[in-house]
VOKELUM-32544 format. One record per residue (C-alpha): x, y, z; residue in three letters; residue number from 1. Coordinates in steps of 0.05 Angstrom, whole numbers, always signed. Layout:
N
<vexro px="X" py="Y" pz="Z" resn="ALA" resi="NUM"/>
...
! end
This chain:
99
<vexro px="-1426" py="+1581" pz="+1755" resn="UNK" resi="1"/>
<vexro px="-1359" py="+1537" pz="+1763" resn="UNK" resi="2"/>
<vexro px="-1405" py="+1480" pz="+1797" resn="UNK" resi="3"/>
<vexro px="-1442" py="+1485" pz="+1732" resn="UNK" resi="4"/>
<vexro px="-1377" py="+1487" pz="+1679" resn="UNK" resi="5"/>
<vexro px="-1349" py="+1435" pz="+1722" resn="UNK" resi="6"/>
<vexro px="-1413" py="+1388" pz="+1716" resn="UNK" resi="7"/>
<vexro px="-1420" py="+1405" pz="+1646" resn="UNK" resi="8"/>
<vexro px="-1343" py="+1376" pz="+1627" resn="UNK" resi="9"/>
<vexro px="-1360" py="+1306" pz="+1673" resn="UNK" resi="10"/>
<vexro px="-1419" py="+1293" pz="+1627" resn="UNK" resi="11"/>
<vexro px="-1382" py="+1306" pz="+1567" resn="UNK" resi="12"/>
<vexro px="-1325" py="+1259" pz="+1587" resn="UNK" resi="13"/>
<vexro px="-1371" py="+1211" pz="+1602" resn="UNK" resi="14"/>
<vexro px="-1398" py="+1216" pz="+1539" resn="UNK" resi="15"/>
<vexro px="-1341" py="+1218" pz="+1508" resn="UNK" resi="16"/>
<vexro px="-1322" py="+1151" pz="+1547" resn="UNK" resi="17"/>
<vexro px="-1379" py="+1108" pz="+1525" resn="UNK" resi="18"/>
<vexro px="-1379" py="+1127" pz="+1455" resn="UNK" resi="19"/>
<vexro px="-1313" py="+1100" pz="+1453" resn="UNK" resi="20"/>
<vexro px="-1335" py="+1037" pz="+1500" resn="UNK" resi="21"/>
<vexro px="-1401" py="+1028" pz="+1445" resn="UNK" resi="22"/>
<vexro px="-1347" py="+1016" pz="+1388" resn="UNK" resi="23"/>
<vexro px="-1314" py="+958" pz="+1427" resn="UNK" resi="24"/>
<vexro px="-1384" py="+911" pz="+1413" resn="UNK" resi="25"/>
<vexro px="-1379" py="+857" pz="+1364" resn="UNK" resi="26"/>
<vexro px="-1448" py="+830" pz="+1343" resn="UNK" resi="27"/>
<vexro px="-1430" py="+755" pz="+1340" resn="UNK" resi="28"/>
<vexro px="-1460" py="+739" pz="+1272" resn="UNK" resi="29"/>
<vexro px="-1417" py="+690" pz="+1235" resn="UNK" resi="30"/>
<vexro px="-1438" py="+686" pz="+1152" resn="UNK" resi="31"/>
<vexro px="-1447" py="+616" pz="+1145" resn="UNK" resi="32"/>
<vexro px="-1436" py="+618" pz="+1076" resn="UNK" resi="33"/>
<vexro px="-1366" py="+629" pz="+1090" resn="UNK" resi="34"/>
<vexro px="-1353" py="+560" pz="+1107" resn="UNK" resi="35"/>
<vexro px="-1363" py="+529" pz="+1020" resn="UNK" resi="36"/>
<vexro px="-1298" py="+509" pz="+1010" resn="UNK" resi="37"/>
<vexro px="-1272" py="+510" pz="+1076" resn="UNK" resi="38"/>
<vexro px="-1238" py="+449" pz="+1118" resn="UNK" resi="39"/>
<vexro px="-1266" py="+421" pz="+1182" resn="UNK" resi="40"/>
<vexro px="-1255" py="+359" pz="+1229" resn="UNK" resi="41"/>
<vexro px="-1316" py="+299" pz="+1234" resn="UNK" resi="42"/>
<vexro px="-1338" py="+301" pz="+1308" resn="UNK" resi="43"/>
<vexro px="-1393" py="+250" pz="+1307" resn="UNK" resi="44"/>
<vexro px="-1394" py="+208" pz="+1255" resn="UNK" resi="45"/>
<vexro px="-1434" py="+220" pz="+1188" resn="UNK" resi="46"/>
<vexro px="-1477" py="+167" pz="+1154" resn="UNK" resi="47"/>
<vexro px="-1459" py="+149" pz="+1089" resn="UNK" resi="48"/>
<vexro px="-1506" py="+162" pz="+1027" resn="UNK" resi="49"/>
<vexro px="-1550" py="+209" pz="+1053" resn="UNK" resi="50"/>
<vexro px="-1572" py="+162" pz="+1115" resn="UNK" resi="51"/>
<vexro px="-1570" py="+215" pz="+1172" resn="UNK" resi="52"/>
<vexro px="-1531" py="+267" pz="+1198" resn="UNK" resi="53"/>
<vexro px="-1461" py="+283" pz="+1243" resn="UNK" resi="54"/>
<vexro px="-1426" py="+336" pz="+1262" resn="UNK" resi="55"/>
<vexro px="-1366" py="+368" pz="+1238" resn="UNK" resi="56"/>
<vexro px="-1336" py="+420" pz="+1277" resn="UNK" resi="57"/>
<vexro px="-1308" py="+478" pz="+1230" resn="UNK" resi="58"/>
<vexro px="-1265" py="+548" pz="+1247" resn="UNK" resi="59"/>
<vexro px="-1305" py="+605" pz="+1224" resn="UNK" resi="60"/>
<vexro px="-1293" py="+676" pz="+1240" resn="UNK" resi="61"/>
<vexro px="-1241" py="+651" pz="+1286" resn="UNK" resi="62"/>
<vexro px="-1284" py="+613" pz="+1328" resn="UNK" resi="63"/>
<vexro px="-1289" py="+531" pz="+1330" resn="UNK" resi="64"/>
<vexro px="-1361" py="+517" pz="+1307" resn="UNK" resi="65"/>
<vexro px="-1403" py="+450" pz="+1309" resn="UNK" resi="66"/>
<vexro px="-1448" py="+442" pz="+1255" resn="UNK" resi="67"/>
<vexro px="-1497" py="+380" pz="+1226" resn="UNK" resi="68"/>
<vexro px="-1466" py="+349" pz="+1167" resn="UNK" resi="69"/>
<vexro px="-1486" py="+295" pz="+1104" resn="UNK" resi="70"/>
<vexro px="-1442" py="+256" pz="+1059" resn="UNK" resi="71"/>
<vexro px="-1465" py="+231" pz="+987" resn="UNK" resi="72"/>
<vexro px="-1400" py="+177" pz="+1001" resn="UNK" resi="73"/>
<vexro px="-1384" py="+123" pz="+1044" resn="UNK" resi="74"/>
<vexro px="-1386" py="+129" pz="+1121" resn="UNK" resi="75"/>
<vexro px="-1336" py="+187" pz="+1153" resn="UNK" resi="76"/>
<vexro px="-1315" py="+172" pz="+1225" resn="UNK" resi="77"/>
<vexro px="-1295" py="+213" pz="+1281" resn="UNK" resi="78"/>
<vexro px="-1225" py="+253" pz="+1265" resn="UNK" resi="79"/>
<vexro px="-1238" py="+252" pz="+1189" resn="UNK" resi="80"/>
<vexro px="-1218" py="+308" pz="+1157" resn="UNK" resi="81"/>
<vexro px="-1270" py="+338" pz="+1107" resn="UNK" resi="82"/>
<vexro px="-1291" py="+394" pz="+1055" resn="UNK" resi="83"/>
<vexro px="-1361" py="+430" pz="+1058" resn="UNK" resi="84"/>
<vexro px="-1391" py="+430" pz="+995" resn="UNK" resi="85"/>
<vexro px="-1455" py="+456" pz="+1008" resn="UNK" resi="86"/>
<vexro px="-1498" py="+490" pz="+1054" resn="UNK" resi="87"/>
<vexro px="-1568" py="+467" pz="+1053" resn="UNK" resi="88"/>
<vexro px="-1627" py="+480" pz="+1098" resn="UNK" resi="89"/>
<vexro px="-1617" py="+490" pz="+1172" resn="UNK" resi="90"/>
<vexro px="-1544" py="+500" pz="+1160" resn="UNK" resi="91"/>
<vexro px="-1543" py="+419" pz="+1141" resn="UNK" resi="92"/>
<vexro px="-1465" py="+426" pz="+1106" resn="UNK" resi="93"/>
<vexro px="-1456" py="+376" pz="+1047" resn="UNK" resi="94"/>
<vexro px="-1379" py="+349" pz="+1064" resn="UNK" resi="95"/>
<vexro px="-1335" py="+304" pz="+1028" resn="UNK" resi="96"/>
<vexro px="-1274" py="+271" pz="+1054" resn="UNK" resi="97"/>
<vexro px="-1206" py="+302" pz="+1032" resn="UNK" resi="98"/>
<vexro px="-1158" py="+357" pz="+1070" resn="UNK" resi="99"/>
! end
């Protein structure tokens, strides 16, 4: 009967244990949407007038994010500092130069 009690409490600490463990997860997901309005650093440069796409690299959620990016302007070059406008399809950001 004590082999069982005993037993008994080491599964519910156990328990206990990973129900606490289970809470530490983070599931990753970063709203994109969350980056309209927000600041960001050219990394490869961007075509002016809608000719083709760069990259920007933006901090989201904490984390330093590379994402493709198109200017209506002139030409932005690498170190260029830049505002995301919009998000369009595929998570294409519409940036314009400016801090």
């Amino acid at each position: 009967m004590i082999a069982f009690l005993i037993g008994f409490l080491a599964m519910v600490a156990v328990a206990y244990v990973f129900s606490k463990l289970l809470r530490l997860q983070e599931t990753g997901t970063v709203n994109v949407d969350s980056a309209l309005g927000q600041t960001g650093e050219v990394y490869l440069t961007i075509p002016g007038a809608k000719q083709g796409l760069g990259k920007i690299h933006l901090k989201l959620a904490g984390k330093l994010m590379e994402f493709d990016a198109v200017t209506t302007g002139h030409t932005l070059t690498n170190g260029t500092m830049v505002t995301v406008k919009r998000i369009g399809a595929d998570n294409v950001m519409l940036v314009e130069a400016g801090s």
